[in-house]
Structure formats: structure tokens, C-alpha cells
C-alpha positions in Angstrom: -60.2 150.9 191.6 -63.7 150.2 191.5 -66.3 151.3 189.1 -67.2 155.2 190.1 -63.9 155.9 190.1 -63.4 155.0 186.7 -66.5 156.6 186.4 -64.7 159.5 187.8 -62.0 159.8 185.4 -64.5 159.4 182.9 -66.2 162.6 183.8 -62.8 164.6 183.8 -62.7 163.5 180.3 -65.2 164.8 179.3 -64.6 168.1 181.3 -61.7 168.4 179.3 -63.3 167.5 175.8 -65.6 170.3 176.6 -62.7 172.5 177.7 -61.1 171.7 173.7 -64.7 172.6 172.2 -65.8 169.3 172.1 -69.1 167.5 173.3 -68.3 166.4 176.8 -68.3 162.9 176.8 -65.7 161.1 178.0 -64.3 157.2 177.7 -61.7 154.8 179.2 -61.1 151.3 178.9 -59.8 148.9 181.8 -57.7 145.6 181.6 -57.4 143.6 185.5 -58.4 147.0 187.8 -55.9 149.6 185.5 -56.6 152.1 182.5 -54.8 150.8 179.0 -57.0 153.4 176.9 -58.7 156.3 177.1 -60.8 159.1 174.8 -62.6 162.2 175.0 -65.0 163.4 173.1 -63.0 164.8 169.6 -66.2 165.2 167.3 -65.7 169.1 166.4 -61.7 169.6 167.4 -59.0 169.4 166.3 -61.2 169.1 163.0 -65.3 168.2 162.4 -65.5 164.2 162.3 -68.5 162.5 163.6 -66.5 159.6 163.9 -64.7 160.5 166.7 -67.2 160.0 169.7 -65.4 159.3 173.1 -66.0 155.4 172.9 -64.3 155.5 169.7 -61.4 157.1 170.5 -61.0 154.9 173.4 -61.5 151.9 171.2 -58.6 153.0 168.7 -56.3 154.0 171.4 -56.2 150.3 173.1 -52.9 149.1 172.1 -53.7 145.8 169.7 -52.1 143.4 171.9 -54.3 144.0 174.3 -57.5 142.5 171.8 -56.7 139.0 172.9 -58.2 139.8 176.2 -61.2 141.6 175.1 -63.5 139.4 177.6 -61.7 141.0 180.6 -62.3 144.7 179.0 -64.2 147.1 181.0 -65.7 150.4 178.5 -66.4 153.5 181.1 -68.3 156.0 179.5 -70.6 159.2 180.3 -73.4 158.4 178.4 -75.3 155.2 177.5 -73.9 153.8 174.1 -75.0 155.1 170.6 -75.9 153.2 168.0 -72.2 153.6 166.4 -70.4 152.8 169.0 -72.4 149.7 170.3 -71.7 147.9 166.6 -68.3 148.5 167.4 -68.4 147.1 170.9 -70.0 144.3 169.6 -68.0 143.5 166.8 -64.8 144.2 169.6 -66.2 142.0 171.7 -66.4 143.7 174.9 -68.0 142.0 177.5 -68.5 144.6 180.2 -69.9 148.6 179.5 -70.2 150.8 182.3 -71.9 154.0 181.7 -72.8 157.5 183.8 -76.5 158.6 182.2 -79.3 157.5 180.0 -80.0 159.2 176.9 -83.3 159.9 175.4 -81.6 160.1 172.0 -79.0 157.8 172.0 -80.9 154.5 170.8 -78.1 151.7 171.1 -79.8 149.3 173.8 -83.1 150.5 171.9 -81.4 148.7 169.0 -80.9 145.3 170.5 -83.6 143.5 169.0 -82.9 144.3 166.3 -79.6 143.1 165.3 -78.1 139.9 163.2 -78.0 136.7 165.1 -74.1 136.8 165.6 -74.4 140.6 166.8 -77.5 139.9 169.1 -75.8 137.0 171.1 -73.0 139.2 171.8 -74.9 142.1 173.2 -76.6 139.6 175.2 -73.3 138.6 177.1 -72.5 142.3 177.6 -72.8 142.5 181.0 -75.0 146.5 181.3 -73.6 148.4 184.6 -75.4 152.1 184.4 -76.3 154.6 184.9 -74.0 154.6 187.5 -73.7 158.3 188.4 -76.5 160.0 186.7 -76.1 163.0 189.5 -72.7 163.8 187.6 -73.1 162.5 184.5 -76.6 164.0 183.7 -75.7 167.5 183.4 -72.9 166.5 180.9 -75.2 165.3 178.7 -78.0 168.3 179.3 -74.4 170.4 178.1 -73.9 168.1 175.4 -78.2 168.5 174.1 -77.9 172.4 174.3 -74.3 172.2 172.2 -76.1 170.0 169.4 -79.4 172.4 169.4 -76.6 175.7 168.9 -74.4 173.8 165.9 -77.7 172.7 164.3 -79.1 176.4 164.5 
């Protein structure tokens, strides 16, 4: 498959995280051109857990044999990273992110020059594909803004 339609399954992700009552974001990860994880947004079902972003999910779902390739991993995900999720990335070692939109609020890329040596030299040998379908992706994450302004009211 190539990238928009991982992209793709990405977005129907996070259609169904949305569905569940969940912020729509959506995740997978690829090994060698085939899906070996995947995670949709689970931040306010089954139970409130800000740990439990899309990327995240994703990330614990990848069977741990699998770390041993993590140069060849490919992370697909609706929205540019956060700055939770990026630490994990780069402490995963991921070498490849692929993302649908930009966000305004997100800060992980914002955060690159900021990081420990070790950290920094990894995110520079991410390779950075995105956005990469901001046409179907962008609304996603105007649903996602208007869903944090109504819990935070």
C-alpha cells in the first residue's frame, strides 16, 4: 500500500474513535508495506485517561518482537505529533512518521530544539512525511478543537 492509503485507514480510525465518544484521531503502524498495530483515539472511553492518545495506543499494541525492527517502522497518524507522543517515538525509535494535518496546538516538532542531545539526534533521523491529506484530515481535527472547548466548558 502506499502512504494515503494508510493514511486512509488512519482516518476510519478515527471515524470510529469519534463514533465511541472519543477525540477522532486515529493511528497505525506499518512493518515492510502491512499493518502490525493500530489505535484510535481512547482518551474519554471506555474510561477518562489522557494517556491514551491514538499514537499511544498504537505504540502499545505493536507486538514486542516486532521492536527489533523499529528502523523499518512507519507511524500513520491524523494529526501532527504531540509533545507526549513524539518522546515516545523518539525513545521507540521510529524512523519514519506520517501524518494527515498540522496542529496549531500540538507543539511536538515546535519542541525539537529543544530536546537532550541523545533525543535531538533521533528526531533528526525521523524522516517528517505530512500533512499528507489535510483536505480529510483537517476537519478531524476542527471536530477534535470544538470537542476539547465543550469538555473544558
Amino acid at each position: 500500500m502506499i502512504d494515503q492509503e494508510f493514511m486512509q485507514l488512519s482516518i476510519e480510525l478515527a471515524q470510529q474513535a469519534e463514533e465511541a465518544g472519543n477525540l477522532p484521531i486515529g493511528s497505525l503502524i506499518t512493518l515492510d508495506g502491512k499493518i502490525v498495530a493500530e489505535g484510535p483515539s481512547r482518551v474519554y472511553q471506555p474510561c477518562y485517561d489522557l494517556t491514551r492518545h491514538a499514537e499511544m495506543e498504537a505504540l502499545r499494541a505493536l507486538p514486542p518482537e516486532l521492536w527489533k525492527n523499529k528502523e523499518s517502522l512507519v507511524l500513520f497518524t491524523t494529526l501532527a505529533p504531540c509533545p507526549m507522543y513524539l518522546g515516545a517515538i523518539l525513545l521507540y525509535g521510529i524512523s519514519r512518521i506520517v501524518y494527515g494535518a498540522e496542529s496549531e496546538f500540538d507543539g511536538g516538532k515546535a519542541l525539537a530544539d529543544h530536546l537532550p542531545p541523545f533525543l535531538k539526534e533521533r528526531f533528526q533521523n525521523i524522516e517528517w512525511v505530512g500533512p499528507t491529506m489535510p483536505a480529510e484530515c483537517d476537519p478531524l481535527h476542527q471536530r477534535l478543537l470544538e470537542t476539547e472547548k465543550e469538555k473544558s466548558d
